[in-house]
C-alpha positions as CSV (number, residue, x, y, z in Angstrom):
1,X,36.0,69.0,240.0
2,X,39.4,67.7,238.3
3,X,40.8,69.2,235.6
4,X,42.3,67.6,232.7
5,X,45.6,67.1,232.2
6,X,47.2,69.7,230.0
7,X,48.4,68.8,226.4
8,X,52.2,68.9,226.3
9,X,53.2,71.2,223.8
10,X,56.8,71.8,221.9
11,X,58.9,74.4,223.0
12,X,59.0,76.6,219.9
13,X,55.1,76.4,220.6
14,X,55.0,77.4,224.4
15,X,57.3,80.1,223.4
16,X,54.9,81.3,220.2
17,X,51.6,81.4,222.7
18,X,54.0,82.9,224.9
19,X,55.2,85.7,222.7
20,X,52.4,86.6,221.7
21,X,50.2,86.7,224.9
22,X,52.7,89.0,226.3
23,X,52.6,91.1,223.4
24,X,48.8,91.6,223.6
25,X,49.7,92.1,227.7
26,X,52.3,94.9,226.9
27,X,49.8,96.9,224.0
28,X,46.8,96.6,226.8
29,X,49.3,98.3,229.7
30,X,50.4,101.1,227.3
31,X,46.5,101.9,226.8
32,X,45.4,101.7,230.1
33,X,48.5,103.7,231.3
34,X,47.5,106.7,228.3
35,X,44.2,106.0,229.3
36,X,44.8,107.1,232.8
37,X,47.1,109.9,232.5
38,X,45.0,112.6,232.8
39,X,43.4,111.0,235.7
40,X,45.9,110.0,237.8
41,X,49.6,110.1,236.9
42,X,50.5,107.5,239.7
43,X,47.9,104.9,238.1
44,X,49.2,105.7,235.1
45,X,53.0,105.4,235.8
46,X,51.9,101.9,237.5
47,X,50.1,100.8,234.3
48,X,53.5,101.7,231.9
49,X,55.6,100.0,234.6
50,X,54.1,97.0,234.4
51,X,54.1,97.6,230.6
52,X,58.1,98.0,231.0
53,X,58.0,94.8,233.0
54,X,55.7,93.2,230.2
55,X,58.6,94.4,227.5
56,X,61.3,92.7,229.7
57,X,59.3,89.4,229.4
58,X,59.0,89.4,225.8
59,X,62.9,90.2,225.2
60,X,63.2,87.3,227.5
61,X,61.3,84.8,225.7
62,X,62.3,86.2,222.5
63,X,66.2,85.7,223.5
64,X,65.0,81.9,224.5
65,X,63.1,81.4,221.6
66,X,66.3,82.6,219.3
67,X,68.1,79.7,221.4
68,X,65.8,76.8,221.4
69,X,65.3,77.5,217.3
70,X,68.1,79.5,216.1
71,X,66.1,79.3,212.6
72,X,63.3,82.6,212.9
73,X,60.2,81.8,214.0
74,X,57.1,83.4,212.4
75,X,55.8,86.2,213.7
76,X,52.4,86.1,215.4
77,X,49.7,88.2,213.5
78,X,49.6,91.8,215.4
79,X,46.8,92.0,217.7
80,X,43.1,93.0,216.5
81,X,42.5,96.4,218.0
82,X,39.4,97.3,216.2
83,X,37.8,94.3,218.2
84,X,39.0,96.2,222.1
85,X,36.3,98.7,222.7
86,X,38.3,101.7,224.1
87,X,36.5,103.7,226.0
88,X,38.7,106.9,226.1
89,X,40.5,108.5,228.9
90,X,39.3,107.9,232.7
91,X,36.8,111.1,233.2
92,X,35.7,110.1,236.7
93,X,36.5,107.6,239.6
94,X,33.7,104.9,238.6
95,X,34.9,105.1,235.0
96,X,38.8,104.5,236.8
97,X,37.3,101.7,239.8
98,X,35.2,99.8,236.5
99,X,38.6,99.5,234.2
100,X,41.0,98.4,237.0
101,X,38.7,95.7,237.5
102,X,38.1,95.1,234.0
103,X,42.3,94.6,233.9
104,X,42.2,92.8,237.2
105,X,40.2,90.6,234.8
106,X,42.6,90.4,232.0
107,X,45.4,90.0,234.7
108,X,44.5,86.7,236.2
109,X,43.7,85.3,232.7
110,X,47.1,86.2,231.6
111,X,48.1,84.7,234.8
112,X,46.3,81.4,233.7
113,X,47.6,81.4,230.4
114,X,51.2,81.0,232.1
115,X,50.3,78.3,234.7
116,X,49.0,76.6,231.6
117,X,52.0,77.2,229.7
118,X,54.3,76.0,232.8
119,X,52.1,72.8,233.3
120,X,52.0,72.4,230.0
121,X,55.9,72.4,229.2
122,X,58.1,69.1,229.0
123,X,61.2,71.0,228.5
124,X,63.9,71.3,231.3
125,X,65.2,74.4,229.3
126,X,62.0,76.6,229.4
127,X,61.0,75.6,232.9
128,X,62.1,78.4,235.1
129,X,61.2,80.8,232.4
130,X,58.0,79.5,232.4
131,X,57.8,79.4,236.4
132,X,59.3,82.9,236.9
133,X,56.8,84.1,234.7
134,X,53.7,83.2,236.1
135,X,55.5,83.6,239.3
136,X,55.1,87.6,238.1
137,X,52.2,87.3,236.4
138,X,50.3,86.6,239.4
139,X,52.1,89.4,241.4
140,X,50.3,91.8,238.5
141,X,47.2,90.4,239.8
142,X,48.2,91.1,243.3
143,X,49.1,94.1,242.6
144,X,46.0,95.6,240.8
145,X,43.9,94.0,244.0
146,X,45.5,95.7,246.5
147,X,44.8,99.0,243.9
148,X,41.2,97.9,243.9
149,X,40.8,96.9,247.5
150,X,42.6,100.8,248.5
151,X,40.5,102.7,246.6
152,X,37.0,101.1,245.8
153,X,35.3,101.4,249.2
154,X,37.7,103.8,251.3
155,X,36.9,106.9,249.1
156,X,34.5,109.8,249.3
157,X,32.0,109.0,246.0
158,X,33.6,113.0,244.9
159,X,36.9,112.3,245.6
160,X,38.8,111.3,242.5
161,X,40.9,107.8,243.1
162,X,44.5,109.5,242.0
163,X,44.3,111.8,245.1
164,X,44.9,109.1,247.5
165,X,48.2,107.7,249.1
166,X,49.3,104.8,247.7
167,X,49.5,101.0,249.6
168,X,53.1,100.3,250.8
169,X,55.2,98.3,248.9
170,X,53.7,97.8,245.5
171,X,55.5,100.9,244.1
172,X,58.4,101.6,245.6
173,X,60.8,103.3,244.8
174,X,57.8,105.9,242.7
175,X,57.6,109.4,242.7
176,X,54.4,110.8,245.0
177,X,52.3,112.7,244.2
178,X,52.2,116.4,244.3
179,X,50.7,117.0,248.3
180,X,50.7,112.8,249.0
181,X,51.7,111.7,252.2
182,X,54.6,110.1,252.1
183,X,53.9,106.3,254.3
């Protein structure tokens, strides 16, 4: 099946759908990183580090966007909450298995929403922006796989998910756990 080719868009455009993806990205890590504290404070510290990371995006393209159109751009409306059902901190492993792939979910969309961007850019200026960003975007979704793949079949149904060592290399450089190994 072939895809169409995407519709070039300006830059202060790419850089408005841009903005304000990543600004619903960084509110949805802050939740799910609150949402997990009691939980697990290493899948929580993961969620608000790649809530850091989505802040460091945003000041990126908002320093690009100030560039490219040195007049203000509008502000996006703020994202509809009321609309996310929240379901309240992570009580039990299923509840904690059931949202990381609910944001493995929302991960490779916002990973989509880049390539789109990327493909759909004309301008030399934004292109390794653009590519760098999708570039991490889709290590988010690899990421939250390799979190997935760890903990949804390797674990005891009663043993909570936050008591298990992490995967190598996807947080280093993080704190362990209070009695983790240390791989």
């Amino acid at each position: 099946m072939s895809h169409p080719a995407p519709t070039a868009l300006l830059p202060q455009e790419l850089l408005a759908l841009a903005i304000d993806h990543e600004r619903q990205e960084l509110q949805r890590y802050r939740k799910l990183a609150f949402r997990f504290l009691t939980f697990g404070r290493g899948i929580s510290s993961l969620m608000a580090t790649l809530g850091i990371e989505c802040e460091a995006r945003l000041a990126e393209l908002q320093q690009t966007a100030r560039e490219i159109a040195p007049s203000p751009m509008p502000d996006p409306p703020a994202a509809d909450t009321t609309a996310i059902a929240d379901d309240g901190l992570i009580a039990d492993r299923w509840q904690a298995l059931r949202t990381l792939k609910r944001a493995m979910i929302r991960a490779e969309h916002a990973a989509r929403v880049f390539m789109h961007c990327q493909e759909s850019n004309l301008s030399p200026a934004l292109q390794s922006l653009l590519q760098g960003m999708a570039i991490q975007k889709r290590a988010e979704c690899h990421i939250l796989q390799e979190l997935i793949a760890a903990h949804d079949v390797e674990i005891a149904p009663d043993t909570p998910l936050a008591s298990h060592s992490w995967p190598r290399g996807w947080l280093a450089g993080a704190r362990h756990l209070r009695g983790m190994s240390a791989d």
